[in-house]
VOKELUM-307712 format. One record per residue (C-alpha): z, y, x; residue number from 1; residue in three letters. Coordinates in steps of 0.1 Angstrom, whole numbers, plus 5000, padded with zeros to 4 digits. Layout:
% residues N
(node (Z,Y,X),NUM,'ALA')
...
//
This chain:
% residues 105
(node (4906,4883,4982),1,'UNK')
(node (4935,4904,4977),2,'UNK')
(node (4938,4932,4953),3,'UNK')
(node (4952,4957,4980),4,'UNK')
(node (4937,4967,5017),5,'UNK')
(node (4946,4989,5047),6,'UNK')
(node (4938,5023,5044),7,'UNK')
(node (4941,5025,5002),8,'UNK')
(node (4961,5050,4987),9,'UNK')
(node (4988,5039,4969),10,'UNK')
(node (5016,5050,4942),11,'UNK')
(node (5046,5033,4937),12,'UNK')
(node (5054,5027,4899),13,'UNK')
(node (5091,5018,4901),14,'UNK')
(node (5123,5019,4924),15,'UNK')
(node (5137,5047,4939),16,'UNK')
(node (5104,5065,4952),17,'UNK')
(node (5088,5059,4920),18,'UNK')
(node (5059,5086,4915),19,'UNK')
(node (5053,5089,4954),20,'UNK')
(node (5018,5083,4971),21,'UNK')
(node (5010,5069,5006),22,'UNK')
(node (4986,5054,5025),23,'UNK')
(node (4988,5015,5033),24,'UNK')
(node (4994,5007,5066),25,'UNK')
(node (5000,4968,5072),26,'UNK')
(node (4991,4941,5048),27,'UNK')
(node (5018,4909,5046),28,'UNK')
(node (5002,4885,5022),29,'UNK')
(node (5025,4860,5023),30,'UNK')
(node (5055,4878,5013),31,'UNK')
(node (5029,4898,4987),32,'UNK')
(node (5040,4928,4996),33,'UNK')
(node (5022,4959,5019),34,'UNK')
(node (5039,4988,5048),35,'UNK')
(node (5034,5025,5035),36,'UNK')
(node (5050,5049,5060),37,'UNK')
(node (5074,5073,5047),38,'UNK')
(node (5085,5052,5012),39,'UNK')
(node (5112,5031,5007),40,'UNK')
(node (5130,5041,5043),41,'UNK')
(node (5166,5025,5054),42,'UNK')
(node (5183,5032,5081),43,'UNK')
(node (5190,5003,5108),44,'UNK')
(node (5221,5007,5131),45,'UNK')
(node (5207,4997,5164),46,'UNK')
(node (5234,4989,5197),47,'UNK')
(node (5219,5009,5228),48,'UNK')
(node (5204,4983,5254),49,'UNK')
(node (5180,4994,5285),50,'UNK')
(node (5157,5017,5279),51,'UNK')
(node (5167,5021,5247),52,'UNK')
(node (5194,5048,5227),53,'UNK')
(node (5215,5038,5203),54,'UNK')
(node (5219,5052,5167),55,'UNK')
(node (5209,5054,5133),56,'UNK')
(node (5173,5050,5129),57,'UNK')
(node (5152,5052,5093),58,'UNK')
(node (5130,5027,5097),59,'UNK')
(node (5101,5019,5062),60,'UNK')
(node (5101,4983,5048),61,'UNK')
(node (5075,4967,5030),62,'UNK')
(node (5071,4970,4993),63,'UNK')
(node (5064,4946,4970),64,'UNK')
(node (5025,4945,4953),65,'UNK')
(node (5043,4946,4918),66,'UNK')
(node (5060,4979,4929),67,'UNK')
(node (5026,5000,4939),68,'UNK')
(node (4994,5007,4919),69,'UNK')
(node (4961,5018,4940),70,'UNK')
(node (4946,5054,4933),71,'UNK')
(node (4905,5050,4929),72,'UNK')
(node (4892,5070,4957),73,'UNK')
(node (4866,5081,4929),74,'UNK')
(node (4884,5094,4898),75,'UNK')
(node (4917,5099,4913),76,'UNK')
(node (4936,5078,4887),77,'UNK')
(node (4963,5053,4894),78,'UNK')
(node (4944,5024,4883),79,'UNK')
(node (4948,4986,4880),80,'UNK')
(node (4914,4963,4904),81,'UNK')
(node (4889,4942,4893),82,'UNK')
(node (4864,4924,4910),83,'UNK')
(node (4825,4920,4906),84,'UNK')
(node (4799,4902,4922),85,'UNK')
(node (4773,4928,4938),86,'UNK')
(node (4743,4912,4953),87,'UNK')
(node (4760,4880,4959),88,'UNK')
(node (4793,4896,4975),89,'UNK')
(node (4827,4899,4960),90,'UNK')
(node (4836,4938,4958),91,'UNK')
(node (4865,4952,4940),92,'UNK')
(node (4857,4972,4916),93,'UNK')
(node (4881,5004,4894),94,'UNK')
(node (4889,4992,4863),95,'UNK')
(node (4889,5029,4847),96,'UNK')
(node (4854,5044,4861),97,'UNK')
(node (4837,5008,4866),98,'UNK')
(node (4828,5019,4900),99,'UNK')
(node (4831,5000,4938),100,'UNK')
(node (4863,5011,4956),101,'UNK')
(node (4850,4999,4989),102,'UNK')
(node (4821,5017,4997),103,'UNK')
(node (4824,5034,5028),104,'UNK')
(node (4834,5073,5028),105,'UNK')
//
């Protein structure tokens, strides 16, 4: 069970949009890393084909889990996870208010 899902807010805790929040969009697990919209943008120089402009687009890349932290949906800190077994199923768990992050809202 990974420590980050879609749909968690996030901040990122180094780089060059360090001190930013977002919303996780795509999980990649095997590069270990998840898609927020809106941090750590490039721009792609794209050749115009059918259908399709050409130009300078800013396109989002994936960041790295060492580079984000997720915020508890409870006590609004940036916090690290932990996990707990809760009638027999694996939840994660905030490791500053000892409450579930998963339950629904």
């Amino acid at each position: 069970m990974l420590k980050f899902k879609k749909g968690d807010t996030v901040k990122v805790i180094s780089g060059k949009d360090k001190g930013r929040e977002g919303v996780i969009e795509k999980i990649i697990p095997k590069k270990a890393s998840a898609l927020v919209p809106d941090l750590n943008i490039y721009k792609k120089h794209l050749k115009g084909q059918t259908g399709q402009k050409g130009g300078i687009y800013e396109i989002s890349r994936p960041l790295p889990f060492s580079k984000i932290a997720v915020v508890c949906p409870k006590c609004k800190k940036v916090t690290r996870v932990g996990f707990r077994l809760i009638a027999g199923v694996k939840k994660r768990i905030c490791k500053k208010c000892k409450r579930e992050m998963d339950t629904k809202k």
